[in-house]
C-alpha positions, 0 to 999 in steps of 0.5 A: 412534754412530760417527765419523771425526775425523782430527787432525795435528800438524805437528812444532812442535805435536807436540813442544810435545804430548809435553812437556805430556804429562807429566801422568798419565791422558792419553787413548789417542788423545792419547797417539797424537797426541804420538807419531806427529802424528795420531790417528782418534777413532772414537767420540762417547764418545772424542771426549767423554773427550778433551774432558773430559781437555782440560778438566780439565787446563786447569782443574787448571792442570797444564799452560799450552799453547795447543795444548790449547786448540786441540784443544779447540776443534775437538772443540767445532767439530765438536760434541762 
């Protein structure tokens, strides 16, 4: 299954994104997120690794921002 979720970031968000990024194992449009301020997640299966990174990096604690929250919380909207 394919599909087509856009995301942006303006620079407040995109900066507070580079500097959560520090753990390891980020996923490849998340990467492409805190670089450049938006990312295509083309498939189910990469819009579901993204929400399981999201996930376990809130539940290890290994980072407290609340933008990660909120992409989370998109990916969940738009039924991933």
């Amino acid at each position: 299954m394919e599909i087509s979720l856009l995301m942006s970031l303006d620079l407040r968000e995109q900066a507070a994104l580079q500097a959560a990024l520090v753990t390891h194992g980020a996923p490849d449009c998340l990467v492409t997120l805190a670089l450049t301020g938006a990312c295509r997640i083309e498939t189910l299966d990469e819009a579901r690794k993204l929400r399981r990174w999201l996930g376990d990096a809130r539940a290890g604690g290994e980072t407290d921002v609340a933008l990660l929250n909120t992409i989370e919380r998109g990916l969940i909207r738009f039924g991933v």
